[in-house]
C-alpha positions in Angstrom: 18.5 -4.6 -2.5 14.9 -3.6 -1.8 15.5 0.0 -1.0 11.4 1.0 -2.4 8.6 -1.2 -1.9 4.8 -1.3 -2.9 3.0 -2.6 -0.3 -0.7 -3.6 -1.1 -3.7 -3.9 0.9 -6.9 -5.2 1.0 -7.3 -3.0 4.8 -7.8 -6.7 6.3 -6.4 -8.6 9.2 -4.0 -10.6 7.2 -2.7 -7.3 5.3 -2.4 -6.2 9.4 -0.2 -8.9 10.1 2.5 -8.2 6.6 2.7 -4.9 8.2 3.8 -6.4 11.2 6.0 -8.3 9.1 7.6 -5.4 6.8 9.8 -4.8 9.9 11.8 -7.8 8.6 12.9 -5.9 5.6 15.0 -3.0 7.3 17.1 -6.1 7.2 17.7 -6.5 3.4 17.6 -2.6 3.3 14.3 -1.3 2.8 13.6 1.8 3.8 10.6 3.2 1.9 7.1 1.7 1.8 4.3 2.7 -1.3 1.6 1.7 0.8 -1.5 0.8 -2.0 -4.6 0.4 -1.8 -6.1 -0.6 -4.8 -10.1 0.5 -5.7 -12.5 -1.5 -8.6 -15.9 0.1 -8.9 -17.1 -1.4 -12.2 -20.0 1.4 -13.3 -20.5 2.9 -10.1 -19.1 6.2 -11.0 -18.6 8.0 -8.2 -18.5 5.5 -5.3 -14.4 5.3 -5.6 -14.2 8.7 -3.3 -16.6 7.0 -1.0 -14.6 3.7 -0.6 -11.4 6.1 -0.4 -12.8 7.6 2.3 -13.8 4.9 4.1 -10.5 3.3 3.8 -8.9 6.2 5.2 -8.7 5.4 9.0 -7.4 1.6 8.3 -4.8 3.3 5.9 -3.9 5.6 8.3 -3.4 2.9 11.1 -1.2 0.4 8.9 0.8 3.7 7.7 1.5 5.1 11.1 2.6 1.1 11.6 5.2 1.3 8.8 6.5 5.0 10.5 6.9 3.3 13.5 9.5 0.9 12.2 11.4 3.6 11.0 10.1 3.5 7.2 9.3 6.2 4.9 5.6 6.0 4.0 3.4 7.5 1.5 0.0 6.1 0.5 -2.0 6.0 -3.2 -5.1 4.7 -3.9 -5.3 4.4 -7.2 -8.9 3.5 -9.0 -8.6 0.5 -11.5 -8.3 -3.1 -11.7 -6.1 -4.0 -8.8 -3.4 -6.0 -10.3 -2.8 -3.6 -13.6 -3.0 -0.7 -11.0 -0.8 -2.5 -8.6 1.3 -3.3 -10.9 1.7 0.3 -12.6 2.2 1.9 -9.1 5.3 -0.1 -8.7 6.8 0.5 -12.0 5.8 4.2 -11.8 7.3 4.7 -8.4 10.3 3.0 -8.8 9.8 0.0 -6.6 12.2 -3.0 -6.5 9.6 -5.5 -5.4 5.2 -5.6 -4.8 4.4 -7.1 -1.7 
């Protein structure tokens, strides 16, 4: 049923916990996860590689997460109005829901 999900995060504690969560999924049949992390810089060209960067580590954490449950992982951080980007990922990729 949900065989491809887009999962997106703000790299916060709640995001943490629906990674937690996604192991509930493998139920219904999910088995890859389009981890996304949305970044809006409005006219400060140049600060998007920064804030990718810097989200790096948490991306990596709540990636290695998802692996552990046993799903298929890739990450995109896509620079852009969050929901149009968000929403565009999941079309793009194929996914059957956005979480």
């Amino acid at each position: 049923m949900f065989s491809k999900v887009l999962l997106a995060t703000d790299l916060s504690l709640a995001s943490d916990r629906v990674v937690e969560y996604m192991k509930t999924l493998r139920a219904v049949g999910c088995r890859e996860v389009v981890l996304t992390y949305a970044i809006y810089v409005k006219h400060l060209v140049g600060l998007s590689e920064a804030l990718k960067d810097e989200a790096k580590p948490k991306l990596d954490t709540q990636k290695a997460a998802l692996e552990a449950e046993g799903f298929e992982v890739s990450v995109e951080t896509p620079v852009g109005v969050p929901g149009v980007e968000i929403t565009r990922m999941a079309l793009d990729m194929g996914c059957k829901a956005i979480i």
